[in-house]
ROMIDO-64718 format. One line per 10 residues: their letters; for each residue x, y, z of N, C-alpha, C. Coordinates in steps of 0.2 Angstrom, whole numbers. Layout:
N
a = X Y Z X Y Z X Y Z  ... $
//
This chain:
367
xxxxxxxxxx = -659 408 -408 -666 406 -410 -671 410 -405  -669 409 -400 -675 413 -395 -675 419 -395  -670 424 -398 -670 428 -399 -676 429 -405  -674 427 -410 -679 426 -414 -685 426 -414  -686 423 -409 -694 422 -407 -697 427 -404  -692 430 -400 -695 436 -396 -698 440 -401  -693 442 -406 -693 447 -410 -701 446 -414  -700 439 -419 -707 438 -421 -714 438 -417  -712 437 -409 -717 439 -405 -721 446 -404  -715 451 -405 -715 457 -407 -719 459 -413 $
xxxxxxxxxx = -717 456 -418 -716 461 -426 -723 458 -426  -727 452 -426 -733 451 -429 -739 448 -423  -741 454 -426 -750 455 -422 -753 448 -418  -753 444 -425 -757 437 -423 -751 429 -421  -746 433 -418 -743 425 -418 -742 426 -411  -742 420 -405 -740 419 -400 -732 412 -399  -729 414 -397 -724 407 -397 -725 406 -387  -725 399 -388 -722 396 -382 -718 391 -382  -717 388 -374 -715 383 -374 -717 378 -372  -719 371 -372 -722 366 -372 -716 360 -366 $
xxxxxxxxxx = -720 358 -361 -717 355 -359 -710 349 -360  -711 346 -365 -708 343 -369 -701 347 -370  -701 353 -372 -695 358 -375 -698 358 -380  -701 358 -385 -702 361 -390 -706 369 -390  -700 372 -393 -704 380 -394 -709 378 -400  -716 381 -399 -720 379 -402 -724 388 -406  -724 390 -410 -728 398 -414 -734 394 -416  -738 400 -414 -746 398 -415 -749 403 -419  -752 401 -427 -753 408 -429 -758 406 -434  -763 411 -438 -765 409 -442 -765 409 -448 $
xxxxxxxxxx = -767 401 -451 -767 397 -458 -760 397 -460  -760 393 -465 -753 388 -467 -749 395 -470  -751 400 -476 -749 405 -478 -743 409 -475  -749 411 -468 -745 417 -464 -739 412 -460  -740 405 -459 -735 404 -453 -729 402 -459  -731 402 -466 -725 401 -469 -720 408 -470  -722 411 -471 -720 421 -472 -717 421 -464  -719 420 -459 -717 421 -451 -712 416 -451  -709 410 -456 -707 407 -452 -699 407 -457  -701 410 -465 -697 411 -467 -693 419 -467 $
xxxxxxxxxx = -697 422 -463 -695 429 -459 -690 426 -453  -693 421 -451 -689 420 -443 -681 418 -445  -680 414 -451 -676 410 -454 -672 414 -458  -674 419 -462 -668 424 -464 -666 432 -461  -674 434 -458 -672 439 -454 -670 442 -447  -675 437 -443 -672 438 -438 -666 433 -433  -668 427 -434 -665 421 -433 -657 419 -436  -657 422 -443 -653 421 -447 -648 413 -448  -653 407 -446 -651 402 -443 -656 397 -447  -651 391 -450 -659 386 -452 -661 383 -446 $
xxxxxxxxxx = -669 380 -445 -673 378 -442 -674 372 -444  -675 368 -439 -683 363 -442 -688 360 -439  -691 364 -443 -700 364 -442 -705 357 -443  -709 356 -437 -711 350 -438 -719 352 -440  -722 348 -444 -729 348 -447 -733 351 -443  -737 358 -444 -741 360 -442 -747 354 -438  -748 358 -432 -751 354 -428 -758 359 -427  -764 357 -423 -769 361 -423 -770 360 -415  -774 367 -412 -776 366 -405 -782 363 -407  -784 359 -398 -790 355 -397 -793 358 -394 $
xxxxxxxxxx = -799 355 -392 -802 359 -385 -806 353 -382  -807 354 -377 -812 348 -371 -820 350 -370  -823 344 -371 -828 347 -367 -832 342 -364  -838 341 -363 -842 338 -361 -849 335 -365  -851 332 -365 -860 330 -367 -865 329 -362  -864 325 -358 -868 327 -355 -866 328 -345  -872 327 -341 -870 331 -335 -866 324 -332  -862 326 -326 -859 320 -321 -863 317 -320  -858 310 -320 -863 304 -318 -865 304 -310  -861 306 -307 -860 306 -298 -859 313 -296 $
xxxxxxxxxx = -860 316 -291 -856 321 -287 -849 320 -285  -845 323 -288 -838 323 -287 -834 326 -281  -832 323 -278 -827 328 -269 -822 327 -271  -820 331 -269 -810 332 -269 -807 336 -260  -803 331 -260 -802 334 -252 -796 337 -253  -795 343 -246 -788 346 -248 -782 341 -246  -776 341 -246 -770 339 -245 -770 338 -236  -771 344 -232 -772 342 -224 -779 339 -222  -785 338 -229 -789 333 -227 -796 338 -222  -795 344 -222 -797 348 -218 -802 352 -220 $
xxxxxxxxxx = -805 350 -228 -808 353 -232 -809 351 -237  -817 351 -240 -819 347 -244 -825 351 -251  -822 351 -258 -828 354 -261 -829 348 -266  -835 348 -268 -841 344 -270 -841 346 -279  -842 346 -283 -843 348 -290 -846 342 -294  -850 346 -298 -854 341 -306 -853 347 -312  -851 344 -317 -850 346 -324 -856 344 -327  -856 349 -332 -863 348 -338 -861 352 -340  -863 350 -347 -861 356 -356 -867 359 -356  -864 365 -357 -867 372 -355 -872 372 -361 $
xxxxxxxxxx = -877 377 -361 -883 379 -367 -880 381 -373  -883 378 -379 -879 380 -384 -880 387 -385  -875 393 -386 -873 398 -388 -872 403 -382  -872 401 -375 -868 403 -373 -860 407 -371  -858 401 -375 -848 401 -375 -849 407 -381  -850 409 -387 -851 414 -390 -853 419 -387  -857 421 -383 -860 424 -383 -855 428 -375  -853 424 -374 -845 429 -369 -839 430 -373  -838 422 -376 -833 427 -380 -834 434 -386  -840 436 -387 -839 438 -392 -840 446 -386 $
xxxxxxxxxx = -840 445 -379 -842 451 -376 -847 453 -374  -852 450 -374 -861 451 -375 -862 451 -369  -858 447 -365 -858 447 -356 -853 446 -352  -852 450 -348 -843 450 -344 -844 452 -336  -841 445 -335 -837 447 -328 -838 451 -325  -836 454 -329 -834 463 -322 -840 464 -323  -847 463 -326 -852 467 -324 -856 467 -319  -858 470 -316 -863 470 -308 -865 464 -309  -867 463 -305 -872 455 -303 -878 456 -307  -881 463 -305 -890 460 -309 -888 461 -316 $
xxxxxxxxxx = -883 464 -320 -884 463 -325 -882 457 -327  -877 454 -326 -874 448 -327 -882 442 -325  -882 442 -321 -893 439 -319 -895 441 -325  -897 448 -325 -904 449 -332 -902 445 -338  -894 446 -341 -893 443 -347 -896 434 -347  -893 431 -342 -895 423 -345 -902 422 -340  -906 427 -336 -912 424 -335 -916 426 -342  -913 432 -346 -918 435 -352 -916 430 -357  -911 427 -357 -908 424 -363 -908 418 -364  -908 413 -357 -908 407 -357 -911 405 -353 $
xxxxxxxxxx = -914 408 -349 -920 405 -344 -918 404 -338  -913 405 -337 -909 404 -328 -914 408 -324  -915 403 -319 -919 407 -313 -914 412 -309  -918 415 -305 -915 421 -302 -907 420 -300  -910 415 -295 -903 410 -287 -897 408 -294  -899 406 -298 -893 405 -301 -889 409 -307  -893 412 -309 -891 417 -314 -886 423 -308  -889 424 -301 -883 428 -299 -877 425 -292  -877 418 -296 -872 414 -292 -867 413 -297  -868 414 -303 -861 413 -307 -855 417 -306 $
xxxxxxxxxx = -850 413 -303 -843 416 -300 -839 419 -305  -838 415 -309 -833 415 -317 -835 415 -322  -831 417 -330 -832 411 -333 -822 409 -334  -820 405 -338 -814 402 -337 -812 401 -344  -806 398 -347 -800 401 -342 -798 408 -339  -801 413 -345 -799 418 -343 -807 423 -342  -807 431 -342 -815 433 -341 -816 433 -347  -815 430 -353 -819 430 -358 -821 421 -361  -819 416 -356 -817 410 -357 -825 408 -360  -822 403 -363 -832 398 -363 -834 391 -360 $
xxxxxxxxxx = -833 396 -353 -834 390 -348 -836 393 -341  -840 391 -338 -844 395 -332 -843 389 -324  -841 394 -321 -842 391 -314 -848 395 -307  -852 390 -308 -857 391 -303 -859 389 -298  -860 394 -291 -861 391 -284 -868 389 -286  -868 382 -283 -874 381 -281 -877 378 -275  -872 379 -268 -874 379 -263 -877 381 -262  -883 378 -254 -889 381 -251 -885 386 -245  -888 392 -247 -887 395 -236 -886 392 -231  -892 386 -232 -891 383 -224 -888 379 -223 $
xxxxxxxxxx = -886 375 -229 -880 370 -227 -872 371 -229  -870 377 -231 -862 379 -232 -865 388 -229  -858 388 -225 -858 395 -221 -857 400 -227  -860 403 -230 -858 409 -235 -851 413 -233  -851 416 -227 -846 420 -227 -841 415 -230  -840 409 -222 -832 403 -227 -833 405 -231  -838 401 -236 -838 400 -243 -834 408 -248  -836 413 -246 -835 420 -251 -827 420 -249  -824 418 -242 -816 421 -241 -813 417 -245  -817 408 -249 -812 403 -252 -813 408 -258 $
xxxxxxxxxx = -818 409 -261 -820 410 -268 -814 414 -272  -810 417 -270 -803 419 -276 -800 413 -279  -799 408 -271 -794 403 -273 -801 397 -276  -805 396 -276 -809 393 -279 -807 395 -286  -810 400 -288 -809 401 -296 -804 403 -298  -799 403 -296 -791 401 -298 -791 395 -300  -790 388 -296 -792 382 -297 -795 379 -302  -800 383 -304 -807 383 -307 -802 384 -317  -801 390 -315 -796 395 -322 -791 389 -324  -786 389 -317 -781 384 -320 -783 375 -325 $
xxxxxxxxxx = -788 374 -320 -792 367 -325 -794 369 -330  -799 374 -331 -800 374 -340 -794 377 -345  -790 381 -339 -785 380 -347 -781 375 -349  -780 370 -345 -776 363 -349 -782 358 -345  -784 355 -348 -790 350 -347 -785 343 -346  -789 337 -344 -786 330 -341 -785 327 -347  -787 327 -353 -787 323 -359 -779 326 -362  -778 331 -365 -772 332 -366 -770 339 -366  -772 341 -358 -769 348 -359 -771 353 -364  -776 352 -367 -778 358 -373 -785 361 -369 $
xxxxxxxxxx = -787 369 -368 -791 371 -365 -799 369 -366  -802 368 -362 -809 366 -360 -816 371 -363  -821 369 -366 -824 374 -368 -832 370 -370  -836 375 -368 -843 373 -366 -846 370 -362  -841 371 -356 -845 366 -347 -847 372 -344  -850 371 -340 -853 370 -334 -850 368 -327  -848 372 -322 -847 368 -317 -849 370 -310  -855 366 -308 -857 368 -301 -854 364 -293  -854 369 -290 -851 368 -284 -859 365 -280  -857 359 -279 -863 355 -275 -864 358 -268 $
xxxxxxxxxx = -856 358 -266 -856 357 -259 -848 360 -256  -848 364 -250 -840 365 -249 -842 364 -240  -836 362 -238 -834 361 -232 -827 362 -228  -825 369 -226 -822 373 -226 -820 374 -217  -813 372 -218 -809 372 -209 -810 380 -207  -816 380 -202 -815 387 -199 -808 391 -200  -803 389 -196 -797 392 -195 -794 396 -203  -792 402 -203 -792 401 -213 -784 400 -213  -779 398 -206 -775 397 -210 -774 389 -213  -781 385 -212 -781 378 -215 -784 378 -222 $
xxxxxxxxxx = -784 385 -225 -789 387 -231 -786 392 -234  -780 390 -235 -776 394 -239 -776 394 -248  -774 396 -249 -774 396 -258 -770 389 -260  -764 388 -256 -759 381 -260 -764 374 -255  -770 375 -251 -774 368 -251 -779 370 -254  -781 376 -259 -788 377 -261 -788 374 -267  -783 378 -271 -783 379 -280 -783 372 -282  -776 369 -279 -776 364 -282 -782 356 -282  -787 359 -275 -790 356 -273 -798 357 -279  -799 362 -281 -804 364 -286 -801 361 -291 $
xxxxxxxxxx = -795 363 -293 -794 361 -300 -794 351 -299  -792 348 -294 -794 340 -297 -803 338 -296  -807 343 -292 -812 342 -294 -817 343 -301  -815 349 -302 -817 350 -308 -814 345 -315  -808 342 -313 -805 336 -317 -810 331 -316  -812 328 -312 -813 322 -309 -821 322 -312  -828 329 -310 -832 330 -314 -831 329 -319  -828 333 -323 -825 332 -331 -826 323 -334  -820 320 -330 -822 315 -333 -826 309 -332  -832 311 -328 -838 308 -327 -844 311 -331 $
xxxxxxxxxx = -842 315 -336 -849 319 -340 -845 318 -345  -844 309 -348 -843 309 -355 -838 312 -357  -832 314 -357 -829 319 -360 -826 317 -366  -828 323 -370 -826 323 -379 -822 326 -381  -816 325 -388 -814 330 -390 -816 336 -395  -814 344 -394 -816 348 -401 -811 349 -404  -815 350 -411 -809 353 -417 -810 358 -419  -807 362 -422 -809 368 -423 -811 366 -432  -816 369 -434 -817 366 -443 -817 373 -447  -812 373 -452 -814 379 -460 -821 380 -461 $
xxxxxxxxxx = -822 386 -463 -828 383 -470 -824 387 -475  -825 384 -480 -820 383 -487 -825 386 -492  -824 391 -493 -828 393 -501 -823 394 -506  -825 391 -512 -822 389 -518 -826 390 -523  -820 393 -529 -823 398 -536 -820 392 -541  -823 391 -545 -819 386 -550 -825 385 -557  -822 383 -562 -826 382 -568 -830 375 -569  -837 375 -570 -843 369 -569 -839 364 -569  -831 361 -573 -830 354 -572 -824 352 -565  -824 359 -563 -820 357 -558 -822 354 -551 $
xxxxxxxxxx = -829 355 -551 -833 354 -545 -834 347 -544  -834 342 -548 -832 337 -545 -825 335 -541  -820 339 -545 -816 336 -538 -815 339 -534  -818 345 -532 -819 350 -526 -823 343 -523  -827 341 -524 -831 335 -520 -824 329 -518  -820 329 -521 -816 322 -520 -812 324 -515  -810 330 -517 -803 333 -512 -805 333 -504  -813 335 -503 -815 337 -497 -816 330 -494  -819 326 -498 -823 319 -493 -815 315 -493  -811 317 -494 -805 314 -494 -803 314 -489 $
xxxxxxxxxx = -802 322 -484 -802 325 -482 -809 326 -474  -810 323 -474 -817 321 -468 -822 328 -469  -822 331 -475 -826 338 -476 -832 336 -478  -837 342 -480 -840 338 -483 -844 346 -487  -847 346 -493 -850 350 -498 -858 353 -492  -858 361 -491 -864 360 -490 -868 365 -496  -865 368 -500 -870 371 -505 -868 371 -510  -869 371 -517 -868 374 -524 -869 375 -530  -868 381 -534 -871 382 -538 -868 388 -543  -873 388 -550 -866 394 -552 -866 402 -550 $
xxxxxxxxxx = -865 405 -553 -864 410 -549 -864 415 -555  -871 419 -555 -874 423 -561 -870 427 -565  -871 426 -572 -867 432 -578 -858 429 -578  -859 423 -576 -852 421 -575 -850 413 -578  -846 409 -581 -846 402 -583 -845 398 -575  -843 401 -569 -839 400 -563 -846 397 -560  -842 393 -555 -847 389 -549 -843 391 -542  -847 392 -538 -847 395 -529 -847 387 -526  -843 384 -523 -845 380 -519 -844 382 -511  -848 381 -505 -847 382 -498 -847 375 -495 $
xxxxxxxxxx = -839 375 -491 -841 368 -487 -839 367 -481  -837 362 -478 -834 362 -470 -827 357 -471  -821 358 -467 -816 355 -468 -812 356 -460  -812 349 -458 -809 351 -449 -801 352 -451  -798 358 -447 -792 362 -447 -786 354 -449  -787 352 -443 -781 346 -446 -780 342 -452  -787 342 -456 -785 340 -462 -784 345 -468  -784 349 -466 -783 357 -470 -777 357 -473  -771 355 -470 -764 356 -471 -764 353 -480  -761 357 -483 -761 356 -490 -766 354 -495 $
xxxxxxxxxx = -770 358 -491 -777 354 -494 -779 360 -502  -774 365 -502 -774 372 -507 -772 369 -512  -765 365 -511 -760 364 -515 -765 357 -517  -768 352 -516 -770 346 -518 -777 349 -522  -779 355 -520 -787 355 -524 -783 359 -532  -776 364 -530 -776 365 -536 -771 361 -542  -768 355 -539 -768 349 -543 -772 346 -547  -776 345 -544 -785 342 -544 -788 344 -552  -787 352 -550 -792 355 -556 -787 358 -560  -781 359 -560 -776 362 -564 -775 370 -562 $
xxxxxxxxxx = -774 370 -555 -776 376 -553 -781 380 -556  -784 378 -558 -792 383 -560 -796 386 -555  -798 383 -547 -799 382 -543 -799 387 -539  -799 394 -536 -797 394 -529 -800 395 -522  -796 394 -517 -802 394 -510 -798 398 -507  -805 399 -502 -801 403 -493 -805 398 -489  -800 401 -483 -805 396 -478 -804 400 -472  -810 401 -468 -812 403 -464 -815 399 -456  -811 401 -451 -812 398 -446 -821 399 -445  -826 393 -443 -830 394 -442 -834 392 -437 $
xxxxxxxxxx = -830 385 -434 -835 385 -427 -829 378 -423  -831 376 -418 -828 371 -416 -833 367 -417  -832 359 -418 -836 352 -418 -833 347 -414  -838 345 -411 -835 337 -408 -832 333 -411  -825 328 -411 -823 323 -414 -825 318 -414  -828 315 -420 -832 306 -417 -828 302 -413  -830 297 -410 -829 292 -406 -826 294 -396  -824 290 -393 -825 292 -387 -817 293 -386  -813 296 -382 -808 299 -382 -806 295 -377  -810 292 -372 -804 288 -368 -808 279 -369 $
xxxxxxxxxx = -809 278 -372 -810 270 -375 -804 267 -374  -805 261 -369 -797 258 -371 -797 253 -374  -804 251 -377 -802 245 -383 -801 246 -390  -801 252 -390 -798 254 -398 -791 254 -396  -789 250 -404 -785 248 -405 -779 251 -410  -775 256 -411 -773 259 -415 -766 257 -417  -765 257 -425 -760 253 -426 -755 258 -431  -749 259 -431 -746 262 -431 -747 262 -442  -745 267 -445 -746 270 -450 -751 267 -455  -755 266 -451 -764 264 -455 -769 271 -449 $
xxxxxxxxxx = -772 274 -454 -777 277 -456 -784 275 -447  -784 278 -444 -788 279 -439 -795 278 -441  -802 273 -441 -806 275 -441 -810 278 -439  -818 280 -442 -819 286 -441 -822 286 -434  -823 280 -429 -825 281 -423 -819 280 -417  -814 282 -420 -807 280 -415 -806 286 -419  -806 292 -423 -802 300 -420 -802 302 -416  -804 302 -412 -803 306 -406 -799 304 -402  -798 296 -399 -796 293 -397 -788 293 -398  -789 293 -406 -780 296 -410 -779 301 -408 $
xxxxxxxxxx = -782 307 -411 -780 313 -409 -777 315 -400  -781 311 -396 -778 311 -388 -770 309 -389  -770 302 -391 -765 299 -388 -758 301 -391  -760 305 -398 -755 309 -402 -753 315 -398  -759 320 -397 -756 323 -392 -754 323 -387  -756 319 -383 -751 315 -375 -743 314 -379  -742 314 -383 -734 309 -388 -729 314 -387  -735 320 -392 -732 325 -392 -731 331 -389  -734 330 -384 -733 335 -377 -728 332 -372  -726 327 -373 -723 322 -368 -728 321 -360 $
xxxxxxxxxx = -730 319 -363 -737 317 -356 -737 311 -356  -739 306 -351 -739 299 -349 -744 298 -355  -745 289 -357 -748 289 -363 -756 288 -363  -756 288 -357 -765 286 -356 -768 293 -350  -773 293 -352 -777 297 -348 -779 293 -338  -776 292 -335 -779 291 -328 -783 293 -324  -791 291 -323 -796 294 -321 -792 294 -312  -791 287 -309 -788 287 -301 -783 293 -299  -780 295 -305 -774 301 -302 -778 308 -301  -785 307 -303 -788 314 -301 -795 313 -296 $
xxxxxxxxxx = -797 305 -295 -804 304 -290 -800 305 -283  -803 305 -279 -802 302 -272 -801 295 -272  -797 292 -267 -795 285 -267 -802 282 -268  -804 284 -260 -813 280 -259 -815 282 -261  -817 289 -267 -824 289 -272 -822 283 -279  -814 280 -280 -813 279 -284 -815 271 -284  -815 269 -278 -814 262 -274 -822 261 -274  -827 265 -274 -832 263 -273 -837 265 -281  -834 266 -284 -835 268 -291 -835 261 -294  -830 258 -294 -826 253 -296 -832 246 -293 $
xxxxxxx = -832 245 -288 -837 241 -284 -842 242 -286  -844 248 -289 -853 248 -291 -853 245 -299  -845 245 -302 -844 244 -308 -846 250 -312  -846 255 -312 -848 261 -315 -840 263 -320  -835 261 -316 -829 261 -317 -825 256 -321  -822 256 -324 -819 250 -326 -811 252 -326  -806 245 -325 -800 244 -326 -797 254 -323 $
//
């Protein structure tokens, strides 16, 4: 089988396979079509072996709403070193606007400054203090020093900055919710305090010291889950548009335009449809109208999923229907299930004792 994989690792452009903690070999690819052809390739041509396949799953993503409630520290392991962080979701169109290229990394300082002082209004000091973005240089997610000069030594501070934004990288690729990549924060360094000596400021007490900061801010700015959503445009005949409406709102979608579609008896509908309820969703609309019907679906943006994602008094009960302000909520605690992760999210496994101990006493914390 692993052979197999390799192979389709190889043979097809768009497909990645991994492994997931748990043991499960997991193939990542796009829409229900192509992973059936990949999977029925893996199964007669390369693999030559039956498989079984469990129900397509979709990635999530993490984010934020708004900024940290508190300044976050994380100390390192020899207690010798301390950095400070706050998260906030970044300005909207940002995250596209690196991923799509528009602004990189690798570029000089002042042009990386002129982009988001002309584009988003960042003042000078900050626009050329952006260190990263995460997880990777085209991530959509930005780390920003916002230390003063006079109170954090700059040199320290530039020797740490590799192992900073390593830390910084590893965090947003698996986020505290369930391990699914982080996307649309923000995350400023408030404050660092850095042991003279650099052999107490090594990389194995720095990285891991950023990454449970940036956890810790995380999950003090509200943090929410995203979905990735279709838009679905559909061709079908004036009677079949009512069920194109039933299929979708069945389905948590929803209609945003239609009408017919000139010189022709056909009707265009455009809608939205979030990727997880998309599974067989081709096969149900062409039942629906008698296959008269057909759609594509097109990846179009990520959205937040209703409700709060670490609620512990939602209540969820085994094969009844989540409602609609407890999705997110399910969608966490499914994916912790199935990634074999502990079943609940633990804020105290990534605060400081005493930031968490004094949280708690002010009541800002609960249980």
């Amino acid at each position: 089988m692993l052979d197999g994989l390799r192979k389709i690792n190889k043979s097809y452009p768009l497909v990645t396979t991994k492994v997931e903690e748990s043991g499960e070999h997991v193939i990542l690819g796009t829409g229900e079509l192509y992973m059936d052809s990949v999977l029925h390739d893996l199964r007669r041509l390369y693999a030559e072996m039956e498989l079984k396949v469990s129900d397509p799953v979709t990635r999530f993503c993490e984010t934020v709403v708004e900024a940290s409630a508190i300044k976050c520290y994380a100390m390192t392991p020899n207690k010798k070193n301390k950095l400070t962080m706050v998260a906030e979701p970044l300005e909207a169109g940002i995250a596209e606007d690196v991923e799509s290229g528009k602004v990189s990394i690798r570029d000089p300082v002042r042009k990386i400054g002129k982009f988001f002082e002309d584009n988003y209004g960042y003042d000078l000091l900050a626009s050329r203090n952006i260190w990263a973005f995460g997880p990777d240089d085209m991530g959509p997610n930005i780390l920003q020093n916002d230390t003063l000069p006079s109170e954090v030594d700059q040199k320290l501070l530039k020797s740490a900055r590799d192992t900073i934004r390593q830390g910084f990288s590893w965090a947003t690729r698996e986020g505290p919710l369930c391990e699914e990549p982080m996307r649309n924060i923000k995350f400023r360094i408030m404050d660092v305090s850095l042991a003279p000596e650099a052999i107490f400021r090594g990389g194995g007490q720095i990285i891991p010291t950023a990454r449970r900061a940036c956890y810790s801010s995380f999950l003090m700015s509200s943090p929410r889950l995203m979905e990735p959503v279709y838009s679905c445009s559909m061709i079908g005949p004036a009677d079949a548009v009512s069920s194109l409406y039933t299929v979708l709102a069945r389905r948590r979608g929803h209609v945003l335009q239609d009408g017919p579609i000139a010189g022709t008896p056909l009707y265009s509908v455009k809608g939205l449809i979030p990727v997880i309820d998309s599974f067989g969703f081709e096969t149900d609309l062409r039942i629906h109208t008698q296959g008269q019907a057909t759609v594509s679906l097109v990846f179009d943006r990520w959205s937040i999923v209703p409700g709060d994602p670490l609620d512990k008094d939602i209540k969820l009960r085994p094969l009844e229907p989540a409602s609609a302000q407890a999705t997110a909520r399910d969608f966490v605690l499914k994916t912790r299930r199935r990634k074999g992760l502990a079943e609940d999210v633990t804020i105290s496994k990534f605060l400081e004792p005493e930031l968490f101990r004094n949280l708690k006493d002010s009541g800002i914390l609960d249980g």
